[in-house]
ZAMAR-735139 format. One record per residue (C-alpha): x, y, z; residue in one letter. Coordinates in steps of 0.25 Angstrom, whole numbers, padded with zeros to 4 digits, always signed. Example, Ala and Ser with C-alpha at 12.3 -4.5 7.8 and 13.67 -1.06 7.14 Angstrom:
<recs>
+0049-0018+0031A/+0055-0004+0029S/
</recs>
This chain:
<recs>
+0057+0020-0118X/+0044+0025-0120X/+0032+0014-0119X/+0020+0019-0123X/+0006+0011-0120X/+0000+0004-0133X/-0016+0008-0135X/-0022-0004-0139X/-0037-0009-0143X/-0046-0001-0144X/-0041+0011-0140X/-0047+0022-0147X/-0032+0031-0152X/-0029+0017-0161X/-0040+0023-0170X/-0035+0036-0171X/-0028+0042-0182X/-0013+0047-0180X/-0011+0062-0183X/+0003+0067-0191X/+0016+0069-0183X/+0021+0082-0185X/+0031+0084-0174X/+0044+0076-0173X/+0049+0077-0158X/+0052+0072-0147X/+0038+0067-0144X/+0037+0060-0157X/+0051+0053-0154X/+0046+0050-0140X/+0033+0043-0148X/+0041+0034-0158X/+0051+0030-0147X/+0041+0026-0139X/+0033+0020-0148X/+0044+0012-0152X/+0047+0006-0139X/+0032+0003-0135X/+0029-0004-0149X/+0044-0012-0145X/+0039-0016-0131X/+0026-0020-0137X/+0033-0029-0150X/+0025-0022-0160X/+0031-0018-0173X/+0024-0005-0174X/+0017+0005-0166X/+0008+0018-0169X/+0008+0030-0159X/-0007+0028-0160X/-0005+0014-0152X/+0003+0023-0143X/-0008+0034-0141X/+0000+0044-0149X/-0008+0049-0162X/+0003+0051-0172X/+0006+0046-0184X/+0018+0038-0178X/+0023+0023-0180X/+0035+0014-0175X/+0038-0001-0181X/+0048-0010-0180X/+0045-0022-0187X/+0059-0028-0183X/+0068-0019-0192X/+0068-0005-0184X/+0060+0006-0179X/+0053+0011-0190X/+0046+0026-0185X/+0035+0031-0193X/+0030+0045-0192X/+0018+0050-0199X/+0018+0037-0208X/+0011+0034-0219X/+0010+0021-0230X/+0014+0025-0243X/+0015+0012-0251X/+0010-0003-0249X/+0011-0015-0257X/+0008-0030-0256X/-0001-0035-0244X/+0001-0043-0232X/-0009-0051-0222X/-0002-0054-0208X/-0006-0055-0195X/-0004-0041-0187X/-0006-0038-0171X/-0005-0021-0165X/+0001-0017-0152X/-0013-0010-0149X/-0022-0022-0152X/-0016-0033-0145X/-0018-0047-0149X/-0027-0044-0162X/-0016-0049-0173X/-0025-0051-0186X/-0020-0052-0198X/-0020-0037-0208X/-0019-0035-0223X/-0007-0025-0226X/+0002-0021-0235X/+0015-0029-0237X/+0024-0018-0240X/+0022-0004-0234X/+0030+0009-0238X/+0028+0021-0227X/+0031+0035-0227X/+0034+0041-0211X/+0041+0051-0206X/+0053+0048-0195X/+0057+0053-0183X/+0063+0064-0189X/+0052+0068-0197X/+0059+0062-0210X/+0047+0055-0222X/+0053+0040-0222X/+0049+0029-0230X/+0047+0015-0225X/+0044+0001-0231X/+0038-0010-0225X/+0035-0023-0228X/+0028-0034-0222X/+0028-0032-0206X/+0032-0018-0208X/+0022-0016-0220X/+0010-0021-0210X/+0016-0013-0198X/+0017-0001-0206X/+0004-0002-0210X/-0002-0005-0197X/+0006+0007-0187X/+0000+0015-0200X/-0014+0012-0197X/-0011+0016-0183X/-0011+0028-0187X/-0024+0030-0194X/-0030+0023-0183X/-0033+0010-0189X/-0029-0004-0182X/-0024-0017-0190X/-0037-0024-0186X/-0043-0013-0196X/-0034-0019-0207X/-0039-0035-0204X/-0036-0046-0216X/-0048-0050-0220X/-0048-0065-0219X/-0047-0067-0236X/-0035-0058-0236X/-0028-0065-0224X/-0032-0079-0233X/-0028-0073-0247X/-0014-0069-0239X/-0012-0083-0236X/-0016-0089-0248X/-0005-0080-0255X/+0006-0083-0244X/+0003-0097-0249X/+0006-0096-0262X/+0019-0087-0262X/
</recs>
């Protein structure tokens, strides 16, 4: 079990934008492994190697149903939207509320270098697209609800 330290606030690699992987060995299975286990210690649901000061296009969820790895990922579809309330392992304590997509369909490689398609909706939709933004460098207090959409959200919860 390899625990890695979680760069948080302001530190200036979150702002960075991931490069490609291009090699799947040993030090890239060390990575996810690791990853894995230091987003598990901390009870997130997602982690970017950037938030573990690694600057590759690398990504582990788990929002509850199983380790999800994602290599050189990228959003190919989205549809519908979703306002909730969403927290980072590397800026502890700011939970705010982010407009995103409800549905999310992913295109990553595996471990084992294989293109994989991956659907989200809902938690996964929102963590897809948050671990994503990692990777470009962008934090989800970048992507803030503005108060009239968080208000319009409510108001159509309401009436459903």
């Amino acid at each position: 079990m390899g625990i890695r330290n979680i760069r948080k606030d302001e530190d200036p690699i979150l702002r960075k934008k991931s490069r490609v992987v291009d090699k799947f060995d040993e030090r890239l299975f060390t990575l996810l492994d690791d990853m894995a286990d230091t987003m598990y210690l901390a009870d997130g649901v997602g982690l970017a190697a950037v938030q573990v000061g690694v600057l590759r296009r690398v990504v582990v969820i788990d929002v509850g149903d199983g380790i999800m790895e994602l290599i050189n990922p990228e959003i190919i579809e989205t549809e519908g939207a979703q306002c909730e309330e969403e927290g980072c392992l590397s800026l502890p304590g700011k939970n705010n509320y982010t407009y995103r997509p409800m549905k999310v369909t992913v295109r990553a490689q595996n471990r084992e270098g294989n293109w994989c398609l991956y659907k989200g909706e809902g938690l996964k939709a929102r963590a897809f697209c948050h671990e994503l933004d990692h990777l470009d460098g962008v934090l989800f207090i970048d992507r803030l609800a503005t108060e009239e959409q968080i208000k319009e959200f409510a108001a159509e919860e309401e009436t459903e």
